[in-house]
C-alpha positions as CSV (number, residue, x, y, z in Angstrom):
1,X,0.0,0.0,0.0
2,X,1.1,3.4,-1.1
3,X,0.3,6.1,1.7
4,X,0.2,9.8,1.8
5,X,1.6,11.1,5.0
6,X,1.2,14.7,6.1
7,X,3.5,16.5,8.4
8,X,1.9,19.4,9.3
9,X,4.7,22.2,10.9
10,X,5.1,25.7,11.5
11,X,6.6,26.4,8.3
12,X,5.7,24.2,5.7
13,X,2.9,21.6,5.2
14,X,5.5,18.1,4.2
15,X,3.7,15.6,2.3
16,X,5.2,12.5,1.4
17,X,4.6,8.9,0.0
18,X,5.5,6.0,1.6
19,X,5.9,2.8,-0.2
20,X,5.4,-0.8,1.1
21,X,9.2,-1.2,1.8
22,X,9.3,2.0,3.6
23,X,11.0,3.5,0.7
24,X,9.8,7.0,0.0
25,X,8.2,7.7,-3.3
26,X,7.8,10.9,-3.1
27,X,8.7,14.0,-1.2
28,X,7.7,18.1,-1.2
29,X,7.0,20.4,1.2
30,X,4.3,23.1,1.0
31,X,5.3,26.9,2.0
32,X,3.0,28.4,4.8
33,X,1.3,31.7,3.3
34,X,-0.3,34.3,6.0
35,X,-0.8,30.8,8.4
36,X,-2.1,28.6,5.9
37,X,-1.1,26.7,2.9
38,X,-2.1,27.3,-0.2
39,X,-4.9,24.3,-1.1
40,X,-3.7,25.5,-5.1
41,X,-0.2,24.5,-4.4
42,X,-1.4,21.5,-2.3
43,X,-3.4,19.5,-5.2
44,X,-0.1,20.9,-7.7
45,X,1.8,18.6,-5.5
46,X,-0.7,15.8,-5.0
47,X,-1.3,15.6,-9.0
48,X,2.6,14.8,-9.1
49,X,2.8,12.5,-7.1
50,X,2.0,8.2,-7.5
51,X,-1.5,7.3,-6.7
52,X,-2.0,6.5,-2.9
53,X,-4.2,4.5,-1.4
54,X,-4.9,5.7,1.8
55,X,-3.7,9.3,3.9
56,X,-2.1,9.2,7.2
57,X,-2.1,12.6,9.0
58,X,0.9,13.1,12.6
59,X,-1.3,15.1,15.1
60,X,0.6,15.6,17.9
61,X,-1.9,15.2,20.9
62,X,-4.7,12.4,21.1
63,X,-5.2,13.2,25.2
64,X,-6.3,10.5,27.2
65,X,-9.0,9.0,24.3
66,X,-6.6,8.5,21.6
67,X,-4.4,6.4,22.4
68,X,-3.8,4.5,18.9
69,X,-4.2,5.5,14.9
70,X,-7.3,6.0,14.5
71,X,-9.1,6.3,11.4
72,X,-10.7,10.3,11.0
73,X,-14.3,11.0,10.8
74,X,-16.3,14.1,11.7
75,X,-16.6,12.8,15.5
76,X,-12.7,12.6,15.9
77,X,-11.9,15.6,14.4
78,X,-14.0,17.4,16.9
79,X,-12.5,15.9,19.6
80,X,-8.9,16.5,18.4
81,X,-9.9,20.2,17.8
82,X,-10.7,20.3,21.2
83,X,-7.6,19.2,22.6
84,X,-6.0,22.7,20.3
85,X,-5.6,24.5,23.9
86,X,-2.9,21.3,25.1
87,X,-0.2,21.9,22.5
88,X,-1.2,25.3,20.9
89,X,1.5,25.7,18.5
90,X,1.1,22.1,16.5
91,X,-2.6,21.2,17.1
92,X,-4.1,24.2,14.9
93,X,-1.7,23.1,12.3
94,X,-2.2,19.3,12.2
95,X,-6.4,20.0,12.0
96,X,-5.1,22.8,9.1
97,X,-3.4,19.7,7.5
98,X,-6.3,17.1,7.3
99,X,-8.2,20.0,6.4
100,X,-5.9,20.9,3.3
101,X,-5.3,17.5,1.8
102,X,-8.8,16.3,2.2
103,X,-10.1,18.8,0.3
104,X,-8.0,17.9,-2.6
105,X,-8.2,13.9,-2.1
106,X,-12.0,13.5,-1.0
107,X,-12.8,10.0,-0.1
108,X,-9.4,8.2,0.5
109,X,-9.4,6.6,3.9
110,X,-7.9,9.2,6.6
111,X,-6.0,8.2,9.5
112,X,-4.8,10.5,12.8
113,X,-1.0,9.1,14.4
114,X,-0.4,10.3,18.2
115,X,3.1,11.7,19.0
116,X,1.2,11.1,22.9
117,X,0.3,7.2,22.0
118,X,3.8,5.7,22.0
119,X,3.8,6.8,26.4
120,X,-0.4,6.2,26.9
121,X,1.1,2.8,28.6
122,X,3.4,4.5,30.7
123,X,3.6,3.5,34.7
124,X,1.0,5.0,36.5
125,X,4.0,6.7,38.8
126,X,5.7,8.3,35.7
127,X,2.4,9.9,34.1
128,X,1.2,11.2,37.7
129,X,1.6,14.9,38.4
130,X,1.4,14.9,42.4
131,X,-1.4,17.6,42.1
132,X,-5.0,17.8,43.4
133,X,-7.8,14.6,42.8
134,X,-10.3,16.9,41.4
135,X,-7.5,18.2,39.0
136,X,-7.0,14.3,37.6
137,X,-10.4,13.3,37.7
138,X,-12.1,16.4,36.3
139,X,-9.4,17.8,33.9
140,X,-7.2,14.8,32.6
141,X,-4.3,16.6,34.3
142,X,-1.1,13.8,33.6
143,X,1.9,13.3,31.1
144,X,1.2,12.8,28.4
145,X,4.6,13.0,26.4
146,X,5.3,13.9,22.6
147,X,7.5,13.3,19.7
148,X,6.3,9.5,20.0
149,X,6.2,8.8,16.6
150,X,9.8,9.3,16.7
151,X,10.9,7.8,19.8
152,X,9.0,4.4,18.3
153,X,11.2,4.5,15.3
154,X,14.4,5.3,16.6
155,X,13.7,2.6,18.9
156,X,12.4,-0.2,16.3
157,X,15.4,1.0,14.5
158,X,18.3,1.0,17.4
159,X,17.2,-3.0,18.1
160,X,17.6,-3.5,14.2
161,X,21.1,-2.3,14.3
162,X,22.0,-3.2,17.8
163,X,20.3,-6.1,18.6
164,X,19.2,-7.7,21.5
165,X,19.3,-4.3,23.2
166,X,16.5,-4.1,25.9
167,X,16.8,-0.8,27.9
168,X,16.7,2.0,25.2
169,X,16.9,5.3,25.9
170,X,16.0,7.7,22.5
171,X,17.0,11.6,22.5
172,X,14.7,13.4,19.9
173,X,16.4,16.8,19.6
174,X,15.6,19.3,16.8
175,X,13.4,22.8,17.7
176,X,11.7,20.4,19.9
177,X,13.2,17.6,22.2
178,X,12.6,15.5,24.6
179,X,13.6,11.8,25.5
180,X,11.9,9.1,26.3
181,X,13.0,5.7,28.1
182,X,12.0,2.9,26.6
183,X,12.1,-1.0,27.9
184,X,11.7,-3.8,25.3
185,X,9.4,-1.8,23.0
186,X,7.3,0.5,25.9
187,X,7.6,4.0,26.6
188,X,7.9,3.9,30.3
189,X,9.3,7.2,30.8
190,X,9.9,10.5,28.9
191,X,10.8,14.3,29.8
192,X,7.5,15.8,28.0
193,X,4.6,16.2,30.3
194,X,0.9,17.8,29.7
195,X,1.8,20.2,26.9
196,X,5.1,19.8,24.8
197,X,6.9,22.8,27.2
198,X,7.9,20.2,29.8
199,X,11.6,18.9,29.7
200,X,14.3,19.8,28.0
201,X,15.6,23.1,27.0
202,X,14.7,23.8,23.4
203,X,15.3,26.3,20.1
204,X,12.2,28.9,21.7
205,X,10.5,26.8,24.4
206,X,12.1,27.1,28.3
207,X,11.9,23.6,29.0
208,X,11.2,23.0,32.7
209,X,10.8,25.7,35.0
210,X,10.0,26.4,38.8
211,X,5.8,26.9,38.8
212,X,6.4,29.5,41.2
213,X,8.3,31.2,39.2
214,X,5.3,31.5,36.7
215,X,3.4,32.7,39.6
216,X,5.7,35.1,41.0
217,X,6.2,36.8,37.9
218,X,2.3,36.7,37.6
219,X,1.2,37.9,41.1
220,X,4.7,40.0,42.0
221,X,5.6,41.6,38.2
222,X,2.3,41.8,37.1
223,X,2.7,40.1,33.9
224,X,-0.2,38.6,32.1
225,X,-0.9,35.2,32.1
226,X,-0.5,35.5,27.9
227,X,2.7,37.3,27.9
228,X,4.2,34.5,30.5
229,X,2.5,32.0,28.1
230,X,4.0,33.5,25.0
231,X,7.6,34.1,26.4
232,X,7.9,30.4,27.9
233,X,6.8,29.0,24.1
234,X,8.5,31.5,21.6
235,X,11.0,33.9,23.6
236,X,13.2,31.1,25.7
237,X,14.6,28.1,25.5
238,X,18.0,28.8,23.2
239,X,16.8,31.7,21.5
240,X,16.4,33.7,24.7
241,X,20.2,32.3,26.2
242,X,22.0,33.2,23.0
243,X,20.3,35.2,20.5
244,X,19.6,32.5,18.5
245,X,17.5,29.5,17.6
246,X,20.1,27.8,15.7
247,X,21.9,25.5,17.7
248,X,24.8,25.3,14.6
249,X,25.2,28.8,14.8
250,X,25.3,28.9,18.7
251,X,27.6,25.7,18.3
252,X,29.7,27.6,16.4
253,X,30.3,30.9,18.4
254,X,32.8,31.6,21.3
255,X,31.1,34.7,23.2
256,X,29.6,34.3,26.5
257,X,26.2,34.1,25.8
258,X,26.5,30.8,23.5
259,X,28.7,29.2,25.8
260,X,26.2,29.9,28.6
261,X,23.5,28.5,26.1
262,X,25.3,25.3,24.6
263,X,26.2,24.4,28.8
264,X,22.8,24.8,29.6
265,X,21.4,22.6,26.8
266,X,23.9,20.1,27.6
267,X,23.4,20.2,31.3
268,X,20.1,19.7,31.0
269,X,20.4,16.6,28.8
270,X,22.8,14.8,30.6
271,X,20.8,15.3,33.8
272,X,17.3,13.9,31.8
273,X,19.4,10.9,29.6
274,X,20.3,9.8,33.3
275,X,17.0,10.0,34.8
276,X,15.4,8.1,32.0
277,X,18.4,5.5,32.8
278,X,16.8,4.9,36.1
279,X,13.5,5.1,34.9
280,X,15.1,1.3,33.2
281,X,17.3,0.5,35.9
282,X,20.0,0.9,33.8
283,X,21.2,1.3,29.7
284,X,22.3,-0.7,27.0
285,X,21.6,1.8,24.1
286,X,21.5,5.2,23.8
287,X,20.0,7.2,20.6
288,X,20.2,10.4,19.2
289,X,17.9,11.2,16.5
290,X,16.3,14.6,15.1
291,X,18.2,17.4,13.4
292,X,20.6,18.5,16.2
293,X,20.5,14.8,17.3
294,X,21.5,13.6,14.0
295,X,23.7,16.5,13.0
296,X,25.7,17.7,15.7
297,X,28.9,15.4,16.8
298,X,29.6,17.9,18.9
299,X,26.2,17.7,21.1
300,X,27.0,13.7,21.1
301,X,30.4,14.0,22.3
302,X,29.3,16.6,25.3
303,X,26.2,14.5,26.4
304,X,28.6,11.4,26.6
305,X,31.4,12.7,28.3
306,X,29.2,13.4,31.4
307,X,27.8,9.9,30.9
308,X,31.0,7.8,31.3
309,X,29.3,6.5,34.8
310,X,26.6,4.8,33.0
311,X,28.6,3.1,30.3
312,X,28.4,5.7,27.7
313,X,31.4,6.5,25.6
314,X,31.6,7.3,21.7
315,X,34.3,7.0,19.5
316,X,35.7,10.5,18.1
317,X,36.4,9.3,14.6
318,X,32.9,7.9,14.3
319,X,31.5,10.5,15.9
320,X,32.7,12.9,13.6
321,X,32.0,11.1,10.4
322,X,28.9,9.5,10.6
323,X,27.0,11.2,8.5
324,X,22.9,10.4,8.2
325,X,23.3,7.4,10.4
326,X,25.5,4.7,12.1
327,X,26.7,3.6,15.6
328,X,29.6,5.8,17.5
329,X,30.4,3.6,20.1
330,X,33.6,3.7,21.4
331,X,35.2,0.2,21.1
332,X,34.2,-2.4,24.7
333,X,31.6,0.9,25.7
334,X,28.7,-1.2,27.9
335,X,25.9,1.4,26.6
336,X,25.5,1.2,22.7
337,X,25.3,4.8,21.0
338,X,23.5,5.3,17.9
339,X,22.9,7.6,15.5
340,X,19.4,7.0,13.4
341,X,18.0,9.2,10.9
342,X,14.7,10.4,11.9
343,X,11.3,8.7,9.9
344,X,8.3,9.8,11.8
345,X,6.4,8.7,8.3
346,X,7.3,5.0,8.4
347,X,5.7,5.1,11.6
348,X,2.5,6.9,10.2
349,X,2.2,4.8,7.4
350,X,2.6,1.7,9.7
351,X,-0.1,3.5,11.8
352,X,-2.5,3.4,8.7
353,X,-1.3,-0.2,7.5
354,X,-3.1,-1.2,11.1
355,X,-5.9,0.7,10.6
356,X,-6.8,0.1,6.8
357,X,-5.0,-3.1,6.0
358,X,-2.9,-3.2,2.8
359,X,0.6,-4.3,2.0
């Protein structure tokens, strides 16, 4: 089966074709015009493309009800649309994206993939936020976790290459990253929480931060409750350390400011690689994926040298060269390092292969 998967991103709408050896077909990305894409230039690039047999849409939150590809209807796309206010800067743009692509391919089967499904099965004592009953019951407060689609592949992938590798921990790190710990096939762990700002530091997003900081700067410096929202998503993180999103450029510099930002970014991953470690009771493989994971050596080489306690050490030749993907273990290291090239749309067309059937 040939499927249609749609990526839908800040930027650009990506639509690719996935065949039934996982190869892709083929590939474009669709600019972002005033906030939406053109539906014009969105049939221009489904008319190229080979037929397709069925569409499978990443949407980045499926809450507590989705938990599994499901197959899209008028009922599940209200429900997604009300789940926008849990990851406001990718949920407007997934529901864009089904919109977009079904009004130019009426008809073909339609199915949703959860970056939040690969942790639904996490233990009850990793998805609990030690907060108020009523919060739980009433309001579906928990962690939920992202970038799923992701971690699954770079995990399905790491045991292809490794082997026999049981305790897995996968570092997703591009704009967005987070990590996730993952035994024998299960997310049990993962830095994400109830909206994608948990965690790690990132390009714009803070990362983890002291609540009472939020309320402090709420209550004591009187700023608005949007303005704290729109700082922590878009204005920190990276960005707000260095000047900067681009952690090449910021890689690259020797002022204060970068130095300060890369030593954050690193001191913040370390410290989450080696809580997801416990999370396993211990690591056999670690994997770096996404476009800092997959493209800076030198991010690889910091996280592991603060990680020679657990096993992890990488080989400086390898390291360096690579290149899309590969292992960069140093020779006799206990804790297997990988890098794998990120395919969050073999994992979407997998999704849709379970829902659908086909080849």
């Amino acid at each position: 089966m040939r499927v249609l998967v749609v990526n839908a991103g800040s930027s650009s709408l990506k639509l690719s074709v996935v065949g039934p050896r996982e190869e892709v077909l083929a590939s474009e990305s669709v600019p972002v015009r005033r906030g939406v894409w053109d539906r014009g230039a969105v049939r221009a690039v489904l008319e190229g493309f080979p037929a397709v047999e069925a569409v499978g849409h990443r949407v980045v939150h499926g809450g507590r009800e989705f938990v599994s590809p499901v197959r899209l209807d008028a009922r599940v796309v209200g429900r997604l649309r009300a789940l926008g206010d849990l990851a406001p800067l990718h949920q407007p743009k997934s529901l864009a994206g089904i919109e977009a692509v079904e009004g130019v391919l009426p008809g073909l089967p339609a199915v949703a993939c959860f970056d939040t499904a690969f942790h639904a099965g996490m233990p009850q004592e990793a998805s609990t936020y030690a907060v108020p009953e009523r919060w739980r019951r009433e309001w579906g407060v928990r962690r939920f976790g992202f970038h799923g689609l992701s971690h699954a592949y770079a995990w399905r992938r790491a045991v292809e290459v490794a082997g026999g590798v049981r305790r897995v921990v996968t570092a997703h790190l591009g704009a967005g990253a987070s990590l996730a710990a993952v035994l024998e096939g299960r997310g049990v762990d993962t830095t994400m929480g109830f909206t994608p700002l948990e965690g790690l530091v990132m390009a714009t997003r803070s990362g983890s931060v002291d609540p009472g900081m939020v309320l402090w700067l709420h209550q004591h410096a009187g700023l608005a409750v949007e303005e704290i929202a729109e700082a922590l998503e878009h204005e920190s993180g990276v960005l707000a350390l260095a000047g900067s999103a681009d952690m090449r450029e910021v890689l690259g510099r020797v002022d204060a400011e970068a130095v300060l930002a890369a030593g954050v970014y690193v001191h913040r991953l370390r410290a989450g690689v080696a809580a997801m470690a416990a999370s396993l009771g211990g690591l056999d493989a670690l994997v770096f994926t996404g476009g800092v994971g997959e493209g800076s050596a030198l991010v690889r080489a910091r996280v592991a040298e603060g990680l020679g306690f657990l096993g992890v050490e990488v080989d400086a030749g390898a390291n360096e060269g690579v290149g899309v993907e590969g292992e960069v273990s140093a020779a006799g290291a206990a804790v297997r390092t990988l890098v794998v090239h990120a395919r969050e749309d073999v994992e979407v067309a997998r999704g849709v292969r379970e829902v659908v059937g086909g080849g």
